[in-house]
C-alpha positions in Angstrom: 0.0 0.0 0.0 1.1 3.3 -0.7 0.7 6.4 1.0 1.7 8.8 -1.9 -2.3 9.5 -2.6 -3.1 10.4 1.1 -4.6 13.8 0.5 -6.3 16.6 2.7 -9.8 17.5 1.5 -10.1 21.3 -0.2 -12.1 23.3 1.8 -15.1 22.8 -1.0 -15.0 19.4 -0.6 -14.9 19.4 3.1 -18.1 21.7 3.1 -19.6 19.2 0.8 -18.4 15.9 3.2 -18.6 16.8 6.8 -19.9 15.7 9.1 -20.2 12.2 7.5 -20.8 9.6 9.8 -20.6 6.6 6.9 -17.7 6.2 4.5 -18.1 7.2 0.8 -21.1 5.3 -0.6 -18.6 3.5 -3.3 -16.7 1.9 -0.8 -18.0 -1.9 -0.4 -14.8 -2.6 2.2 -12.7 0.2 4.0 -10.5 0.1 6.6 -11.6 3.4 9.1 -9.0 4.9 10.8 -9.4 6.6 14.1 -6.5 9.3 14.3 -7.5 10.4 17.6 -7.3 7.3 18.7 -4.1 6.8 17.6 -2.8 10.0 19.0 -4.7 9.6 22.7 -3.0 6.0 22.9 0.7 8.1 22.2 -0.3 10.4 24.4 -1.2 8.6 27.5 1.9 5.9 26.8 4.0 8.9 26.8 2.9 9.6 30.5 3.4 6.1 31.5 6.8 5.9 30.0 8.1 9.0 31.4 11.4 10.6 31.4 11.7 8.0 28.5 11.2 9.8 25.0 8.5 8.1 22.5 10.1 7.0 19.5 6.9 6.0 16.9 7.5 3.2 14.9 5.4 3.5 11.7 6.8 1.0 9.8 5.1 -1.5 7.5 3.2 1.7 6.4 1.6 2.5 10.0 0.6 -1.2 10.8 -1.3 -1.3 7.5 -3.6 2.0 8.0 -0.7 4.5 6.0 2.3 5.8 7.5 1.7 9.6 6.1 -1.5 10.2 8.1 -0.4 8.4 10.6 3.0 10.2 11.1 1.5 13.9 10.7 -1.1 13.0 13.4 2.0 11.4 15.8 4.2 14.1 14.7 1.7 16.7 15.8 1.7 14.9 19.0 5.0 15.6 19.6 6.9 12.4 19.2 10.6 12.5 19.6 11.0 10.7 16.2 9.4 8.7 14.2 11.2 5.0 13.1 10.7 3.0 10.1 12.1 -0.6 8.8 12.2 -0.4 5.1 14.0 2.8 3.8 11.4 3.5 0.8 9.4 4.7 4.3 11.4 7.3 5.3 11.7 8.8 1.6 8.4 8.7 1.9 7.5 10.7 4.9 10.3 13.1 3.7 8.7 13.5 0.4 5.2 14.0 2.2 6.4 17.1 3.9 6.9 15.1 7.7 10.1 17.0 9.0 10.1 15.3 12.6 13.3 13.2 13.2 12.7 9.6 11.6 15.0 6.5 12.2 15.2 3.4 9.2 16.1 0.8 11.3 17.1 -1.3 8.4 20.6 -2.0 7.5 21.1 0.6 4.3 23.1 0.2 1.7 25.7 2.5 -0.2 23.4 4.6 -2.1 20.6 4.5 0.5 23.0 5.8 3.2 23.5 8.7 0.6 19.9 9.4 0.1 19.5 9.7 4.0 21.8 11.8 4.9 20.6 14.3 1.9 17.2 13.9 3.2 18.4 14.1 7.2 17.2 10.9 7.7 19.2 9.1 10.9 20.0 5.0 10.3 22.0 2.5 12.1 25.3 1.6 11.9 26.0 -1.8 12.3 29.5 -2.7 12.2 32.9 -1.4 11.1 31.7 -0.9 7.0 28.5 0.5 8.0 30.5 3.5 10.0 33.4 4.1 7.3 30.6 4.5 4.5 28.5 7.0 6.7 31.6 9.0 7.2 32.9 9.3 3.7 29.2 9.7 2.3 29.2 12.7 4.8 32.1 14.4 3.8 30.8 14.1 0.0 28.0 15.8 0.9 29.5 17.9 3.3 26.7 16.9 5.8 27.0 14.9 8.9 25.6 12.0 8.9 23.3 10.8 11.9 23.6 7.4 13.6 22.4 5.0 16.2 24.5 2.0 16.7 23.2 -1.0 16.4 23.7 -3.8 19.0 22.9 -7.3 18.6 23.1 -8.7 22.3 21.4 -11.5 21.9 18.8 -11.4 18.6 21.4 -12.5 16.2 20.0 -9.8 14.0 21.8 -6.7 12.6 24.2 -5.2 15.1 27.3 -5.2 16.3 28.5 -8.1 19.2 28.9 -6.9 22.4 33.1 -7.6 21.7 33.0 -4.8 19.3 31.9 -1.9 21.6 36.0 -0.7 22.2 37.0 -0.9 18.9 33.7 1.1 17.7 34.5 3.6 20.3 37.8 4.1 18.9 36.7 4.0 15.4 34.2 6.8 15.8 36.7 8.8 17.7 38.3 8.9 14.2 34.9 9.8 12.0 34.5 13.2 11.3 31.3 13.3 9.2 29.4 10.9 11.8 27.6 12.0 14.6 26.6 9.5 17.1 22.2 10.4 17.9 21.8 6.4 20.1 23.0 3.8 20.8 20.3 0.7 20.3 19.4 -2.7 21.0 16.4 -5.0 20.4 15.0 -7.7 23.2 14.4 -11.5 21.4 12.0 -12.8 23.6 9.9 -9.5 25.2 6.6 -11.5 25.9 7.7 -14.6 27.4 7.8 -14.3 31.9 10.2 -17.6 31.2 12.8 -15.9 29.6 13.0 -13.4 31.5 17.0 -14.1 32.6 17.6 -14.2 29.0 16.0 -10.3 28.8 17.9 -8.9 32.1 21.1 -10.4 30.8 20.5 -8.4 27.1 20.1 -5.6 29.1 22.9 -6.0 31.7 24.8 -6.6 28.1 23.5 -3.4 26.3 24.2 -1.3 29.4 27.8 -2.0 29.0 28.3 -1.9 25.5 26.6 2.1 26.2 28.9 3.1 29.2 31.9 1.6 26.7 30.9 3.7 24.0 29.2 6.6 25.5 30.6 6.5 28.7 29.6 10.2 29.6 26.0 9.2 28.8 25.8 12.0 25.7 23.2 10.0 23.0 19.9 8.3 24.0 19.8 4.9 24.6 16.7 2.7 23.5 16.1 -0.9 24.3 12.8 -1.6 25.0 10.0 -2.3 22.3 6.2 -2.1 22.8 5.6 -5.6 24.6 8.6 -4.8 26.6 7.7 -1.2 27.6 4.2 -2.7 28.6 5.5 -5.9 30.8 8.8 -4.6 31.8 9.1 -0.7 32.1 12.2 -1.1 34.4 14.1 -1.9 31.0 13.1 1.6 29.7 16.0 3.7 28.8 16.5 7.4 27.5 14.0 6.4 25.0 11.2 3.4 23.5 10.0 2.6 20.6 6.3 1.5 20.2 4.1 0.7 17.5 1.3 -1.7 18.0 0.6 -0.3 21.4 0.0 3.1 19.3 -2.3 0.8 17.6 -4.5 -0.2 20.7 -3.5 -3.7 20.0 -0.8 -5.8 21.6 0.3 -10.1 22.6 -0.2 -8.9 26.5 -3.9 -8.7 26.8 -5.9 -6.9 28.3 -3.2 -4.4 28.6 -2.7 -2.6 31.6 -3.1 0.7 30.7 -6.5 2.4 28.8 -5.8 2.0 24.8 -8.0 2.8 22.3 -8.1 0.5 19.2 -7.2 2.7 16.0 -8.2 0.8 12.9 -11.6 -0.8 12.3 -12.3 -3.4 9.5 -15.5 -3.0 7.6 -17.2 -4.0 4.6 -20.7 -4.1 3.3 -23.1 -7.5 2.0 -22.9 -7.4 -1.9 -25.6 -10.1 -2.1 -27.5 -12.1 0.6 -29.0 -15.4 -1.2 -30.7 -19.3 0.2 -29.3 -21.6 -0.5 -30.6 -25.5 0.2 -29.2 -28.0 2.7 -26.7 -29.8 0.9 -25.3 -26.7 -1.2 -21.8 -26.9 -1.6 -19.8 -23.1 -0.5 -16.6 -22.1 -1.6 -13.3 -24.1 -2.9 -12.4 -27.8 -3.0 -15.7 -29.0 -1.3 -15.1 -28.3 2.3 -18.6 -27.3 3.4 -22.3 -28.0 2.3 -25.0 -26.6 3.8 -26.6 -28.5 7.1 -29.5 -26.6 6.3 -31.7 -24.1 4.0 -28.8 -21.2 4.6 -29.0 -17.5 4.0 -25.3 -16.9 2.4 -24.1 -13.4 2.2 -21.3 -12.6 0.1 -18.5 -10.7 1.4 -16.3 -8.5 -1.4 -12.9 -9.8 0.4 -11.4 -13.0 0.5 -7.8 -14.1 1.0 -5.4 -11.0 -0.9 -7.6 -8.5 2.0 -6.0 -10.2 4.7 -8.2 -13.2 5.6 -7.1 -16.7 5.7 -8.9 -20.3 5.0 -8.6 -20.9 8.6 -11.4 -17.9 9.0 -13.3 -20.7 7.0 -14.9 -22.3 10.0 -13.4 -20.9 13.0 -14.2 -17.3 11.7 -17.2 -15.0 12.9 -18.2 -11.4 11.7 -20.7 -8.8 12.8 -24.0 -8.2 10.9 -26.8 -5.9 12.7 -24.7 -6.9 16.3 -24.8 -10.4 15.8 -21.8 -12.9 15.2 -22.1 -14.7 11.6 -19.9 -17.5 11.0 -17.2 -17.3 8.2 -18.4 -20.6 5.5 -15.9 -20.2 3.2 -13.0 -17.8 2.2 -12.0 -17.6 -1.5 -9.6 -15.5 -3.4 -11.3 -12.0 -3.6 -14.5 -12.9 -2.1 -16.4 -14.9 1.7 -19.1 -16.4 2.3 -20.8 -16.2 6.0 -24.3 -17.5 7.1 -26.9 -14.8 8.0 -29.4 -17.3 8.5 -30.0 -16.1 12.2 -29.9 -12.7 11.5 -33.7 -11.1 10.4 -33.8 -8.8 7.5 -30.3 -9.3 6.8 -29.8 -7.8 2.9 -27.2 -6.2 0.7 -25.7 -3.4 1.4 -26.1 -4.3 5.4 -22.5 -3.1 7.1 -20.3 -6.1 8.2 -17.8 -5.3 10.5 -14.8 -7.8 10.8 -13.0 -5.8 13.6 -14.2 -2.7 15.4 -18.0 -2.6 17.4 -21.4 -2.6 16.0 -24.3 -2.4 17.9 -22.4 -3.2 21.5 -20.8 -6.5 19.9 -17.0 -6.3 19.5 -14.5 -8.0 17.7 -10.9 -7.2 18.4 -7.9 -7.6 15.6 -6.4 -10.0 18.3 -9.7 -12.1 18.6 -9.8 -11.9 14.3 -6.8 -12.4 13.7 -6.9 -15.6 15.8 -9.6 -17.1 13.8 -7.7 -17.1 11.0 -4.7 -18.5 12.8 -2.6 -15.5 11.9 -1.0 -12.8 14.5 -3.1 -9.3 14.7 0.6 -7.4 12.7 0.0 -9.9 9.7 -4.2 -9.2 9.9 -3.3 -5.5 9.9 -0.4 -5.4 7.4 -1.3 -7.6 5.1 -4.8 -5.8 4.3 -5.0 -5.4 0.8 -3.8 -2.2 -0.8 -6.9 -2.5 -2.8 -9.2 -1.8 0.3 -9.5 2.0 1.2 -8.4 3.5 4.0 -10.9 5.7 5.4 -9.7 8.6 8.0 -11.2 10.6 10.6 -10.5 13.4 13.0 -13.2 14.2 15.9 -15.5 12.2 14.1 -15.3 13.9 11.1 -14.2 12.2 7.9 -10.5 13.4 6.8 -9.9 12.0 3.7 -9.0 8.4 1.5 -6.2 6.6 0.3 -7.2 3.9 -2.6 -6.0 1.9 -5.0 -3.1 4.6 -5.7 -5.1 7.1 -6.8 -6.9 10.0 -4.9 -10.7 9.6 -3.9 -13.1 9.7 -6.8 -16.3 10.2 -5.2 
């Protein structure tokens, strides 16, 4: 998905569209976006987190729901910085206008190391290579070039060993064109009580690799991730970085402090039809019909998001009641409104949000389909709007790569 087409509404259009309390009547599936959600959730994790600094991870395009609205809205907040995995991201929020401090966390080549520092755009260095380059891409550019080292103390990810910290002292000591922002790590096992040893030693670890490079405590340190921050706030450093507890969603449920969920999963009955007992629904003969069944047809299938195991094991909302999933094909489901009076096309199905007092979480969705609630949101289609809103008002759209038509 990209967020190139998020656009703000002209002020004739905005007379024409607010207040709108449905999305655009084109829309048969939409994501809605709650950006006050998002930003109450960073604001009241900021107060639990305190004197820690809130870095916001919007990578993998803002947990599905676009990284350019969603960075604004978190940069109006007053974030420390913003972090991303894959460099395209942080290009992109440069290129939107977000001028906030943003991390790639990614290991970046050559030329991408060039593009950052042009654009101002800190990265990690993660070994001996990674430094050198940033230093002589600086001086090209006669710009310094801004960097967190990377520490792997444990994740046997990108980083430098714990061995290393001297000699990277005394090779930065040596860089002109580098300057030193943090000094990072990442915990392996942040949700597990059992491995908790493991987590206190990473830490014990990281603490000395920072004193050996840092050792008059001059750049932020940041260790802790969102499950980590939640479960273990005695880890938190000079800084954290979060992202699905932004999201209202996380593995430690219910989460101890008040979140809001941000994104809501809708979509709307294309046809509702009866079928007999013995009717066959969906691929490869799985399921036939117990029963005379009223089957209504879903616009979304397996590229949105959902899974076979939905097929099943799977539930939606239609008029507040829980419809099971039947069958899950390629673009399209199929879910039993049998129990559910009146139920036609057009009807709003909600796969995750509220309707009516019944709630379905991403965790409890995501589930069903035997999939973790980052994969339900990320893996979304791009081909599904995303619908946002600001105290209850509808913002604007991001589809199919191209600005809203309505």
């Amino acid at each position: 998905m990209s967020d190139r087409t998020a656009h703000d509404c002209s002020a004739s259009q905005t007379s024409q569209r607010l207040p709108r309390k449905h999305p655009p009547r084109h829309h048969s599936a939409w994501v809605d976006v709650d950006l006050d959600a998002l930003v109450f959730n960073c604001q009241a994790i900021s107060r639990y987190i305190a004197p820690a600094r809130m870095i916001a991870v919007v990578k993998a395009y803002g947990l599905g729901t676009g990284a350019v609205m969603a960075g604004r809205a978190l940069e109006e907040a007053g974030v420390y910085m913003l972090a991303v995995s894959n460099f395209h991201e942080a290009i992109l929020l440069r290129k939107e206008g977000i001028r906030c401090p943003v991390l790639a966390m990614n290991g970046l080549l050559p030329e991408q190391m060039e593009l950052a520092i042009a654009q101002d755009i800190s990265f990690f260095g993660f070994d001996a290579a990674s430094l050198r380059t940033a230093d002589a891409l600086g001086k090209k550019l006669c710009r310094r070039a801004k960097v967190h080292i990377k520490v792997d103390t444990g994740m046997g990810r990108l980083g430098i060993l714990p061995e290393e910290a001297g000699a990277t002292r005394l090779l930065l000591e040596g860089l002109t064109w580098v300057d030193l922002e943090g000094i990072a790590s990442h915990i392996a096992s942040p949700i597990a009580a059992e491995h908790n040893d493991f987590t206190f030693r990473q830490h014990a670890t990281f603490l000395k690799v920072c004193e050996t490079i840092d050792p008059r405590h001059r750049v932020v340190r940041h260790i802790s991730s969102s499950n980590t921050v939640m479960r273990l706030p005695e880890l938190n450093m000079d800084a954290v970085r979060c992202q699905a507890v932004l999201w209202g969603v996380s593995y430690i449920w219910p989460t101890p402090w008040p979140l809001k969920p941000v994104a809501s999963y809708k979509a709307r009955l294309v046809q509702v039809k009866t079928l007999p007992a013995g009717h066959n629904v969906g691929y490869r003969l799985k399921y036939s019909t117990a029963r005379p069944t009223q089957l209504g047809i879903l616009p979304l299938g397996t590229i949105d998001g959902l899974t076979a195991d939905h097929a099943g094991k799977g539930y939606v909302l239609v008029r507040g009641q829980r419809c099971p999933i039947l069958a899950v094909c390629t673009c399209e489901s199929m879910v039993d409104v049998t129990d559910v009076p009146g139920a036609q096309a057009g009807d709003e199905v909600v796969l995750v949000g509220e309707q009516r007092g019944e709630t379905l979480s991403a965790m409890e969705f995501a589930e069903m389909g035997g999939i973790s609630f980052m994969n339900l949101l990320t893996k979304t289609g791009a081909r599904v709007p995303r619908v946002y809103w600001r105290n209850g008002s509808y913002v604007n759209t991001e589809v199919f790569n191209q600005e809203d038509w309505e």
